[in-house]
KEKOLLUM-421769 format. One record per residue (C-alpha): residue in three letters; residue number from 0; x, y, z. Coordinates in steps of 0.001 Angstrom, whole numbers. Layout:
// KEKOLLUM-421769
ATOM   aa    i       px       py       pz
ATOM  ALA  NUM        X        Y        Z
...
//
This chain:
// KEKOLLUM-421769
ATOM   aa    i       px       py       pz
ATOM  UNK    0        0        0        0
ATOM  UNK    1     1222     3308     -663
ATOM  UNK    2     2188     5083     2556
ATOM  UNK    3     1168     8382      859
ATOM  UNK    4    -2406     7115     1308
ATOM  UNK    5    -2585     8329     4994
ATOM  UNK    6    -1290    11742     4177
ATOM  UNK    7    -3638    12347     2153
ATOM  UNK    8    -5439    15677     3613
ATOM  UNK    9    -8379    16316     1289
ATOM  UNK   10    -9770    12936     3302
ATOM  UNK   11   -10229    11027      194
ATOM  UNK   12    -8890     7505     1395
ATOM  UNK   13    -7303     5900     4425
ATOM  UNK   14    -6580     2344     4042
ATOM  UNK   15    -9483     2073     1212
ATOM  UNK   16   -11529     4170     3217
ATOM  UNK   17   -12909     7338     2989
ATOM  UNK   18   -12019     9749     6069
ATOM  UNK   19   -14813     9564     8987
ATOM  UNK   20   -15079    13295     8651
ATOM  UNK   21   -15148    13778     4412
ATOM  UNK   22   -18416    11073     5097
ATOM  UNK   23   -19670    12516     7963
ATOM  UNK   24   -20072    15391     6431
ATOM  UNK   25   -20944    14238     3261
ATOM  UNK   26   -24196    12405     5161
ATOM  UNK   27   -24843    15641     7355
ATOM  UNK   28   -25180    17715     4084
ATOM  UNK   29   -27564    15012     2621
ATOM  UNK   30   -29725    14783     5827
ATOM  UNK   31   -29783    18518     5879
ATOM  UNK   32   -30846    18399     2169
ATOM  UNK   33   -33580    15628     2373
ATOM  UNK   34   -35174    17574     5494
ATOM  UNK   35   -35641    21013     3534
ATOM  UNK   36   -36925    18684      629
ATOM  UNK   37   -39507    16903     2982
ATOM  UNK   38   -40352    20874     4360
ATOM  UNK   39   -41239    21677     1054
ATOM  UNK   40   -43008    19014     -169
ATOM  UNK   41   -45587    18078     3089
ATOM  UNK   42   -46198    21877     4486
ATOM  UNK   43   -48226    23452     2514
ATOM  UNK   44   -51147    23055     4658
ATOM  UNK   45   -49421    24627     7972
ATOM  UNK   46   -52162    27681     8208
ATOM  UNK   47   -55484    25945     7381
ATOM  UNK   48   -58427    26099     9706
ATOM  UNK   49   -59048    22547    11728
ATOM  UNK   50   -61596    21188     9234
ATOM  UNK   51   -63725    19098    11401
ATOM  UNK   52   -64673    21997    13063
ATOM  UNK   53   -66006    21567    16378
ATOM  UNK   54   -65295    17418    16606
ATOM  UNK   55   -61741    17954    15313
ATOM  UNK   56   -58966    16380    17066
ATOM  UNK   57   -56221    18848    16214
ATOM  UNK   58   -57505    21698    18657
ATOM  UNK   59   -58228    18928    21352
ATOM  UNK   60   -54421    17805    20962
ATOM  UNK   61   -53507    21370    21450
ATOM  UNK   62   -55940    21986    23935
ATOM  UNK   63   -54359    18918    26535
ATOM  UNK   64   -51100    19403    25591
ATOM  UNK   65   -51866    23017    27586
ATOM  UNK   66   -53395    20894    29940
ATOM  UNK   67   -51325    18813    30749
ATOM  UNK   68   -48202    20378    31163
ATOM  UNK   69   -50109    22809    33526
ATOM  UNK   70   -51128    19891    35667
ATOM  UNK   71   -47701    18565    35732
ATOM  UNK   72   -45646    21544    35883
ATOM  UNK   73   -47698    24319    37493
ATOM  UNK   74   -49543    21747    39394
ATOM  UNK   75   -53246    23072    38425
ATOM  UNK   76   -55733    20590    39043
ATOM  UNK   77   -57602    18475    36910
ATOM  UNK   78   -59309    20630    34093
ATOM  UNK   79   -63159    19862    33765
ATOM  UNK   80   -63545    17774    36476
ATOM  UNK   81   -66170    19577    38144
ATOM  UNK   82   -68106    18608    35054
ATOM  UNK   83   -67912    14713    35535
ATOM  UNK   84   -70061    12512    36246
ATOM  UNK   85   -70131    10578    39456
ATOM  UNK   86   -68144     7306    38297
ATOM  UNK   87   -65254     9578    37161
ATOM  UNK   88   -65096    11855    40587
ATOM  UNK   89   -62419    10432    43090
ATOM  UNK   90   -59317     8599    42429
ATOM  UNK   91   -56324     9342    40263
ATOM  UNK   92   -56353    13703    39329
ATOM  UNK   93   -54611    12031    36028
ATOM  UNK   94   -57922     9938    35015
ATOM  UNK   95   -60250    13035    35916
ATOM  UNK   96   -61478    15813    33925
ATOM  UNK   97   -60300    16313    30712
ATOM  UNK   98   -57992    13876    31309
ATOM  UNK   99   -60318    10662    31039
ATOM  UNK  100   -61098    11736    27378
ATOM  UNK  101   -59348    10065    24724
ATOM  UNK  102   -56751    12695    24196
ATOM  UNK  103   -55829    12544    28377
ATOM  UNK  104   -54353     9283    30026
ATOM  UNK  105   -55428     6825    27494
ATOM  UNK  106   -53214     8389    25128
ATOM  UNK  107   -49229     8458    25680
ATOM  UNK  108   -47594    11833    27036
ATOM  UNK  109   -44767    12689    24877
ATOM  UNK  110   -46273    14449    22283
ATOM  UNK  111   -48318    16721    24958
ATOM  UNK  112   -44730    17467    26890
ATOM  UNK  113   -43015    18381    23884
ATOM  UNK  114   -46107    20373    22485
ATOM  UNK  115   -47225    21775    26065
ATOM  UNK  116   -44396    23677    26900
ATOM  UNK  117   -43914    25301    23497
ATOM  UNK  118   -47826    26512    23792
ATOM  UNK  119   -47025    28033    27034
ATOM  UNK  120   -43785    30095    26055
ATOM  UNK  121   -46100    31270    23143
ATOM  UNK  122   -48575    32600    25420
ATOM  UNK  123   -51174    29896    24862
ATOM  UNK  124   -51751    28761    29031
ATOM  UNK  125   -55640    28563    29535
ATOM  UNK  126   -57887    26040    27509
ATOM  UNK  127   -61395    24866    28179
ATOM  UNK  128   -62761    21677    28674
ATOM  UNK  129   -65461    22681    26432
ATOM  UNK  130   -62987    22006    23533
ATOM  UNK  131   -63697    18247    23895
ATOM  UNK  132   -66813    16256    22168
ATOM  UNK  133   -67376    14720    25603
ATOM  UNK  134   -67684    17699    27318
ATOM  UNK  135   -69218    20305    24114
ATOM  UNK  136   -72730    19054    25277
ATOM  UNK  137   -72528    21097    28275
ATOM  UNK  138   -72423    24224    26655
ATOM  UNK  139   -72058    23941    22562
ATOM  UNK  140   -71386    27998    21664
ATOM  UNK  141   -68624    27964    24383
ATOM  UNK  142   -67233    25122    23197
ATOM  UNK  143   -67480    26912    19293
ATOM  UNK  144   -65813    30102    21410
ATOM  UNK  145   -62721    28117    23242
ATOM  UNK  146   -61680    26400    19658
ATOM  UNK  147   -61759    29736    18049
ATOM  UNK  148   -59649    31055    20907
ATOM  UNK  149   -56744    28256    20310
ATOM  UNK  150   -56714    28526    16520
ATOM  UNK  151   -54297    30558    16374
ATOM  UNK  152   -52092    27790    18347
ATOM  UNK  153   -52370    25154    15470
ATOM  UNK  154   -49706    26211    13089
ATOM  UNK  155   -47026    26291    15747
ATOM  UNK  156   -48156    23041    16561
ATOM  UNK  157   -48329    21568    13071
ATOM  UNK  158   -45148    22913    12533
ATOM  UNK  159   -43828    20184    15245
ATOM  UNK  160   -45396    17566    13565
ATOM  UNK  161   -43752    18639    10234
ATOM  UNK  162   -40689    18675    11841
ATOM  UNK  163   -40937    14898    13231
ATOM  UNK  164   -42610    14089     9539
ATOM  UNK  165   -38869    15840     7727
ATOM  UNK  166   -36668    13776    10209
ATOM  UNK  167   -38899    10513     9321
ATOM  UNK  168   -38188    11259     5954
ATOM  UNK  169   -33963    11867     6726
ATOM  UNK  170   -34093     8535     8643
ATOM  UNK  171   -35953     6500     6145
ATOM  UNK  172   -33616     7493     3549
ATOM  UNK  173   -30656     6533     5938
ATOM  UNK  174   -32499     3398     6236
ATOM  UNK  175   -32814     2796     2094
ATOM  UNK  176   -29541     3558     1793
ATOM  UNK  177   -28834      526     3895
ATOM  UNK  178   -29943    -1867     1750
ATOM  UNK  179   -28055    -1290     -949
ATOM  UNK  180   -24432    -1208    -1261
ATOM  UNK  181   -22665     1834    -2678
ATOM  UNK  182   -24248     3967    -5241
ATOM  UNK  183   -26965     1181    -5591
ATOM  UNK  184   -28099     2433    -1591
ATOM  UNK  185   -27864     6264    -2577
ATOM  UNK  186   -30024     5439    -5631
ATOM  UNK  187   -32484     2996    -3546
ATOM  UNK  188   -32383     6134     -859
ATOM  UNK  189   -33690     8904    -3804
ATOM  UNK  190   -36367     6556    -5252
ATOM  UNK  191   -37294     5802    -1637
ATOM  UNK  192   -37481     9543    -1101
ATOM  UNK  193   -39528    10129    -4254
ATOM  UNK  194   -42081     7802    -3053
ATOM  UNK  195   -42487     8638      210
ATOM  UNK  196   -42826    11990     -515
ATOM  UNK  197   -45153    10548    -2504
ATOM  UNK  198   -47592     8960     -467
ATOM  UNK  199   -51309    10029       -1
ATOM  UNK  200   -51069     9014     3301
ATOM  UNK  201   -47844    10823     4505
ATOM  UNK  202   -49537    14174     2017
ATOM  UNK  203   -52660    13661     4389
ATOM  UNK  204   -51156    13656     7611
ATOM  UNK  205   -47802    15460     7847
ATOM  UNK  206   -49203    18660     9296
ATOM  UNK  207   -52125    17212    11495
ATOM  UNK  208   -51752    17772    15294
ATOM  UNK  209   -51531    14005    16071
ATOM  UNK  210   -49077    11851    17674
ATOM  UNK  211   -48659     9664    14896
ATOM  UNK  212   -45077    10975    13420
ATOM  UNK  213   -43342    11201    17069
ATOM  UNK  214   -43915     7514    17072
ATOM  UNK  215   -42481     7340    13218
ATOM  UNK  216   -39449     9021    14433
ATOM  UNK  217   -38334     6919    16994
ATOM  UNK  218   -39138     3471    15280
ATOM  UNK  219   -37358     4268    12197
ATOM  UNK  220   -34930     5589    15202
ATOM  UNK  221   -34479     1973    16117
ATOM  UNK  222   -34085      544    12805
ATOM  UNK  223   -31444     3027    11954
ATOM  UNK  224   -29620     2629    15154
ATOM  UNK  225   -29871    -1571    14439
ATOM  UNK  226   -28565    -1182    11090
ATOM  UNK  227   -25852     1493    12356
ATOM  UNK  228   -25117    -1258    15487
ATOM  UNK  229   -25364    -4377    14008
ATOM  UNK  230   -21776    -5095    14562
ATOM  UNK  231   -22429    -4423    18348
ATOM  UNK  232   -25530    -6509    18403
ATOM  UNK  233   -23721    -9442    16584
ATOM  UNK  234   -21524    -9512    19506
ATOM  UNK  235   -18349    -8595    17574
ATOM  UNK  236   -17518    -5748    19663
ATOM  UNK  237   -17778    -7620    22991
ATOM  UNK  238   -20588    -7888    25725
ATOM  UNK  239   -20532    -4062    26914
ATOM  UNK  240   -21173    -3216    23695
ATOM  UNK  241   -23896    -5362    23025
ATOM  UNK  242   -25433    -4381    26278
ATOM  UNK  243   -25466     -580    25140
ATOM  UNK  244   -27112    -1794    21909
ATOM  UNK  245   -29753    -3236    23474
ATOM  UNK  246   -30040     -231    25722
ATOM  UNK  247   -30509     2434    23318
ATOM  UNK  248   -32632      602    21164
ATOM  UNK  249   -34712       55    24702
ATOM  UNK  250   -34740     3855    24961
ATOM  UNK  251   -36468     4143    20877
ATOM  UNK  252   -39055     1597    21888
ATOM  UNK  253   -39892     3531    24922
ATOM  UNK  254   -40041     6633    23034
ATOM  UNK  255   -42476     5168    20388
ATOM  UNK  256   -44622     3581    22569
ATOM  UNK  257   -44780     6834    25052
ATOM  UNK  258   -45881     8482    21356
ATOM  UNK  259   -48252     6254    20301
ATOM  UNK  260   -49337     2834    21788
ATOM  UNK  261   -49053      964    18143
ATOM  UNK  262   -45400     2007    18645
ATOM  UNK  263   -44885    -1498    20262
ATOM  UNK  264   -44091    -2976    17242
ATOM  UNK  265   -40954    -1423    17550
ATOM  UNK  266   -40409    -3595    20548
ATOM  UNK  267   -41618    -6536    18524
ATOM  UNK  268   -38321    -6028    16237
ATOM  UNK  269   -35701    -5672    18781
ATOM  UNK  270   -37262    -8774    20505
ATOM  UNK  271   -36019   -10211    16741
ATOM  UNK  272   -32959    -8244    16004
ATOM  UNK  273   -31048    -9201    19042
ATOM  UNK  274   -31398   -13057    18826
ATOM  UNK  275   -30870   -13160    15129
ATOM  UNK  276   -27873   -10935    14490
ATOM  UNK  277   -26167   -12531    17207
ATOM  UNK  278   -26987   -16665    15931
ATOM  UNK  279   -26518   -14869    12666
ATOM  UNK  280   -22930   -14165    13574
ATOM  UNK  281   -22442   -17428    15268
ATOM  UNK  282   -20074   -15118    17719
ATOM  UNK  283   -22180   -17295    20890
ATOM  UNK  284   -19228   -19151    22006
ATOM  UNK  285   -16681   -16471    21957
ATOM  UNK  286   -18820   -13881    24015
ATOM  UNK  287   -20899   -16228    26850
ATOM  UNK  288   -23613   -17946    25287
ATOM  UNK  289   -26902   -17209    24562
ATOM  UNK  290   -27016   -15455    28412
ATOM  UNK  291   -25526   -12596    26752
ATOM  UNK  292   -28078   -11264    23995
ATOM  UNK  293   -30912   -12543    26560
ATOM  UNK  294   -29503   -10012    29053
ATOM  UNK  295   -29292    -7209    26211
ATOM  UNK  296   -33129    -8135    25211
ATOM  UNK  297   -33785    -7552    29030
ATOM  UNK  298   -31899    -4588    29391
ATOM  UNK  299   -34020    -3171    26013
ATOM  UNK  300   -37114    -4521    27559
ATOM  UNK  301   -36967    -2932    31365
ATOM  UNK  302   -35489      468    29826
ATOM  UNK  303   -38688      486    27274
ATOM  UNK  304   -40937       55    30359
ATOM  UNK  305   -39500     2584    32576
ATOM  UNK  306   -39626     5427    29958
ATOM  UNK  307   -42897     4568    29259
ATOM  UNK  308   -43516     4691    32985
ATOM  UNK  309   -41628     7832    33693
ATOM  UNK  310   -43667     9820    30797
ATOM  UNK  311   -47145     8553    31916
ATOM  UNK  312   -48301    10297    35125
ATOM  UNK  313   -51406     8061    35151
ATOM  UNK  314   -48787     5129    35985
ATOM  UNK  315   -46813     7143    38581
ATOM  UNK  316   -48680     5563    41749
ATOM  UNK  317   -50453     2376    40212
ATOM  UNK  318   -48375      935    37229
ATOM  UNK  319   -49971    -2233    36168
ATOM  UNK  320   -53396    -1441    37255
ATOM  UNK  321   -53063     1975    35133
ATOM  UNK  322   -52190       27    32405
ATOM  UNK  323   -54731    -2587    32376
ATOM  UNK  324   -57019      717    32638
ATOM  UNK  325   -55542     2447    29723
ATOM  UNK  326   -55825    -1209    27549
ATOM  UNK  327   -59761    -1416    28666
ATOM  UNK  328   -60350     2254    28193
ATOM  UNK  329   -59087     1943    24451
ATOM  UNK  330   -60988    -1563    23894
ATOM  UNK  331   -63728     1110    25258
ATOM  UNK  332   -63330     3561    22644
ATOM  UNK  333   -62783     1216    20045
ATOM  UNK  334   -66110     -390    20947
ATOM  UNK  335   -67526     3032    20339
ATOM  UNK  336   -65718     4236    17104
ATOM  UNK  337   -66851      555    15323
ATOM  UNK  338   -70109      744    16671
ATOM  UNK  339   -72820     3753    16204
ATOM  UNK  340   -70202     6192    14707
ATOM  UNK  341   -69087     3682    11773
ATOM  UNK  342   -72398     3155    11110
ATOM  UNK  343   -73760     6849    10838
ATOM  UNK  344   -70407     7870     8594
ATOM  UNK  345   -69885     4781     6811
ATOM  UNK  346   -66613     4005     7714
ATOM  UNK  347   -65674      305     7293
ATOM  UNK  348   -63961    -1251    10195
ATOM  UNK  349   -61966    -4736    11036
ATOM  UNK  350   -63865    -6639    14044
ATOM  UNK  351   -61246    -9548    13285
ATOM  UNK  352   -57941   -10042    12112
ATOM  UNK  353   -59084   -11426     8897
ATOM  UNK  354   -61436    -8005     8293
ATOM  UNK  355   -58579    -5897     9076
ATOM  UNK  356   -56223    -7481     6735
ATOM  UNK  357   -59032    -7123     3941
ATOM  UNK  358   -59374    -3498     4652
ATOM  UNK  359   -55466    -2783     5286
ATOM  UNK  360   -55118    -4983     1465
ATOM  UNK  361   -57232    -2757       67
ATOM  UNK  362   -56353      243     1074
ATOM  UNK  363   -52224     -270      527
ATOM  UNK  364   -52788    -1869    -3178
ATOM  UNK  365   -55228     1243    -4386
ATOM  UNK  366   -56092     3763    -2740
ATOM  UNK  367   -52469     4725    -1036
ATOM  UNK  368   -49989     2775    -3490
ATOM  UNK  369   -47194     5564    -3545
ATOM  UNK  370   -46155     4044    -7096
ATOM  UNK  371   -49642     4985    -8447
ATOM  UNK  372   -49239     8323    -6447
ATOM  UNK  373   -46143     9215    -8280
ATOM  UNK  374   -46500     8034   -11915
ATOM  UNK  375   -50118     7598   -12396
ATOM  UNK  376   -49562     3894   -13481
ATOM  UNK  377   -50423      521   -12044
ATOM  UNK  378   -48226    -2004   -10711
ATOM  UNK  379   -47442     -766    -7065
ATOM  UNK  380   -48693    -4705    -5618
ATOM  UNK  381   -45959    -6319    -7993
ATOM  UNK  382   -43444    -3649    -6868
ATOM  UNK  383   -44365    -4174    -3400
ATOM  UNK  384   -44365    -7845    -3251
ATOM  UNK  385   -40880    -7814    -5988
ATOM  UNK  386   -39149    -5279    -3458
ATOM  UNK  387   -40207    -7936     -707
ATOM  UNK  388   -38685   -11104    -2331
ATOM  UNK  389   -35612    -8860    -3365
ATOM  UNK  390   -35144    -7954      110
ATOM  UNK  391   -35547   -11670     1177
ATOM  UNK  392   -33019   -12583    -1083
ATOM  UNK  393   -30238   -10203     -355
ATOM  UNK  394   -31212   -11784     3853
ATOM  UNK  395   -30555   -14867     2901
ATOM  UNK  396   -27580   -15377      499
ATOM  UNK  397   -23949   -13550     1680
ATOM  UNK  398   -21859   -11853     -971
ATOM  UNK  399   -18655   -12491    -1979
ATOM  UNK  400   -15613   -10707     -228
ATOM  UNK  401   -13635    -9966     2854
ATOM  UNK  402   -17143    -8817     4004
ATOM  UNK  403   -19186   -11684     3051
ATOM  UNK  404   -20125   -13003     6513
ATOM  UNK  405   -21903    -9789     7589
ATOM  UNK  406   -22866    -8603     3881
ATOM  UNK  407   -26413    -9812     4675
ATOM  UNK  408   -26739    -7968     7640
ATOM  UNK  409   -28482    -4547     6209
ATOM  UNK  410   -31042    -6849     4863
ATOM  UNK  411   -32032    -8867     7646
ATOM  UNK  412   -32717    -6012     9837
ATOM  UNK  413   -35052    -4103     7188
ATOM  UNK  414   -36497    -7710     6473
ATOM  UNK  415   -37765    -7765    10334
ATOM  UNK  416   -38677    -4392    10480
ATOM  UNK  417   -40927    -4874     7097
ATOM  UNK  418   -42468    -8040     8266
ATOM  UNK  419   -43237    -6703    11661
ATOM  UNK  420   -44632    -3594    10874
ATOM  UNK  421   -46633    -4385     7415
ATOM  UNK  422   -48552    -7704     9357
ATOM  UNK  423   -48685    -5817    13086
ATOM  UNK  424   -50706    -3212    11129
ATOM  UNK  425   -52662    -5611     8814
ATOM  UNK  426   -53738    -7595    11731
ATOM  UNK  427   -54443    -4842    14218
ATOM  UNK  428   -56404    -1938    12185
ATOM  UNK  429   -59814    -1579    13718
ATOM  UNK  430   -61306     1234    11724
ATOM  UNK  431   -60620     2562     8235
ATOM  UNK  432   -59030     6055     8833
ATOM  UNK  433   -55738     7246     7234
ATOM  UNK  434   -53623     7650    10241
ATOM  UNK  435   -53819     4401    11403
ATOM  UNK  436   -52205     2816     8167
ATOM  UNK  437   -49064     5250     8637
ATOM  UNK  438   -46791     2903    10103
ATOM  UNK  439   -46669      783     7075
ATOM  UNK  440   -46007     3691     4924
ATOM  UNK  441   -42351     3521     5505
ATOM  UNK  442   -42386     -115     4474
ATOM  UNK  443   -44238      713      967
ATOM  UNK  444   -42179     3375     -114
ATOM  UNK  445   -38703      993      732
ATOM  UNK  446   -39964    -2241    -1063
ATOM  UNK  447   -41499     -277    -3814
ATOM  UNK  448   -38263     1738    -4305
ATOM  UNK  449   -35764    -1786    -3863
ATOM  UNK  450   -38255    -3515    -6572
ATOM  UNK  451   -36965     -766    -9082
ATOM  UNK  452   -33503     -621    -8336
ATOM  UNK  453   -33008    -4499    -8658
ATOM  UNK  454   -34739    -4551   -11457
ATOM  UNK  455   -32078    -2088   -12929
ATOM  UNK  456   -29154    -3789   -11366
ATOM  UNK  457   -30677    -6943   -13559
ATOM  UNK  458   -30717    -4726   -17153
ATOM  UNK  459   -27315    -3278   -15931
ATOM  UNK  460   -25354    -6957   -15849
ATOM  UNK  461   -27578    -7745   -18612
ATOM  UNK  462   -26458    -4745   -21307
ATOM  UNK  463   -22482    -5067   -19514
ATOM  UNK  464   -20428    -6788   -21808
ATOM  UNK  465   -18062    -9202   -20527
ATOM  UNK  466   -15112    -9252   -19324
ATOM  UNK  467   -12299    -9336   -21803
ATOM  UNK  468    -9888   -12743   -21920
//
């Protein structure tokens, strides 16, 4: 090797590699670049009124995410629960009020604690309980006069969501990138991009006031921090490291699920990722046995608990009971939103897993196929199911090369993460409204996009001519 290689101070090459910095950079720049894209593209809607008028769920989100963080911070009590009836009076001040409606302690905190205390440094510190559905029968013109009052509070807080909807967008390109070695992965990251930006779905919701992009962010959080760790988690860098794996991939699940409760699916991958990249490896032997990864998987696993603990007041004095309250509250609401209300807007809904895989089938292969969004053509279900098998493929067979016994590794964590989150959402949907097929987004717009670029890497090796005698 040519010792002038390390002296080299443009950062070109060290070794055969390119300086840490000269790429670090390089991926900084693109991030920056796909965020300002993803800015552009999804916020044109940042300033319009909240269209449901007064049974919209924007200016409830704003209005208990004012609500809550003057509960918790300035210690007020319980807004609106002078107005409850006598089965909610008593007990917890965090299941009380405004807080037993669906936007209070059935619903995770993080979203209210990061939009809460941006309200309040706006000036935005008093909201009335009147603002909520269950509580606009006590007085329907006040409740018309309160969401008038906090309209002028939604585009800060749609600018949040934007925000968390631009850095889904930087870390599902870091995530397409992945999959694909060299310029193959930067390609696979564009088309991705293209796509995604794309989607009707991701169009539809990437300014609402809804917790549904927090939990994007720190899901595609933990498959980026897999993909970036998998050397860690296949036990190559010793036990410590593998233990720190597992605990900041711990920290992402807790983060999702204290987003949004369908965020458990992120815990559903880890519970894969750690076992299989380390058998994967075969590294058992050298680092303790199997003990090792089950400790990670437990260190992931309490960590995921106590954030979600830590961010849910409502769990503070009874964990598991609250819990098993917030699970039968939401079997509750579900109960409610498949029953009478389905019925009067015609909404179809999933009562079994076979009725929500029919609805989430239909929906993903017309109505939201980002293919179709882009080009106008057909052919997004053969894109989505070639992207799958290609995917698949690359999991299963190693390359060739000094790196061949990892070279599958990019693959097998985007392979779990698909799998996971496209059947978790097939099986789970109970009602047919856009943000509840958003988690499989990111899964459509990366199979769709690896379907096209294998397809060209075939017609490349195809039209290359051999290599000369």
């Amino acid at each position: 090797m040519d010792p002038r290689a390390d002296e080299n101070a443009g950062g070109r090459v060290q070794g055969g590699r390119r300086w840490p910095v000269r790429a670090g950079l390089r991926d900084l720049l693109a991030a920056a670049l796909v965020f300002a894209l993803a800015w552009l593209a999804l916020g044109s809607e940042l300033t319009r009124p909240d269209e449901d008028g007064l049974y919209g769920d924007e200016t409830c989100w704003v209005a208990i995410s004012i609500q809550h963080w003057s509960q918790l911070a300035h210690g007020a009590p319980a807004a609106g629960a002078e107005l409850d009836p006598p089965r909610w009076r008593g007990g917890s001040p965090w299941a009380r009020g405004v807080q037993r409606t669906a936007f209070g302690y059935p619903s995770p905190c993080l979203a209210k604690l990061v939009w809460g205390p941006l309200l309040h440094a706006r000036g935005f510190r008093q909201a009335s309980p009147l603002v909520y559905p269950v509580f606009l029968q006590h007085d329907v013109e006040g409740g018309r006069a309160a969401r008038e009052a906090l309209e002028p509070a939604l585009p800060i807080a749609r600018r949040v969501v934007l925000a968390c909807a631009c850095l889904t967008t930087v870390l599902l390109c870091l995530a397409a990138r992945a999959a694909l070695p060299g310029g193959w992965g930067w390609l696979g990251a564009a088309l991705t991009l293209a796509l995604w930006l794309s989607s009707p779905i991701v169009r539809a919701t990437a300014v609402d006031v809804r917790t549904d992009f927090f939990m994007l962010v720190f899901v595609l959080g933990a498959v980026v921090l897999a993909l970036r760790a998998r050397d860690a988690l296949a036990g190559r860098r010793g036990v410590a490291a593998l233990w720190l794996a597992g605990i900041g991939l711990g920290l992402c699940c807790g983060l999702a699920v204290s987003s949004k409760l369908n965020g458990a699916l992120s815990c559903l991958c880890v519970a894969v990722w750690i076992p299989l990249m380390w058998s994967s490896a075969r590294r058992q032997q050298d680092c303790g046995g199997m003990r090792v990864p089950l400790v990670a998987l437990a260190l992931s696993g309490a960590l995921t608990c106590l954030v979600f603990w830590a961010l849910n007041p409502r769990l503070w004095a009874e964990p598991l009971a609250g819990v098993a309250d917030i699970l039968a509250r939401w079997r509750e609401l579900f109960a409610s939103f498949q029953g009478d209300w389905a019925q009067r807007s015609g909404t179809a809904v999933g009562r079994t897993p076979s009725e929500s895989a029919a609805l989430f089938l239909d929906r993903t292969f017309s109505r939201d196929d980002p293919w179709r969004a882009l080009t106008g053509l057909g052919g997004g279900a053969g894109g989505m199911v070639g992207g799958l098998c290609a995917l698949a493929w690359r999991a299963l067979h190693r390359g060739a090369g000094p790196d061949r016994s990892r070279s599958n590794e990019p693959a097998l964590v985007l392979l779990v993460f698909v799998l996971v989150m496209l059947v978790g959402s097939a099986l789970w949907l109970p009602i047919d409204w856009p943000r509840y097929f958003l988690p499989a987004a990111p899964c459509l717009a990366l199979l769709e996009a690896l379907a096209l670029v294998t397809l060209l890497q075939v017609v490349v090796r195809r039209l290359r001519p051999p290599p000369a005698n």
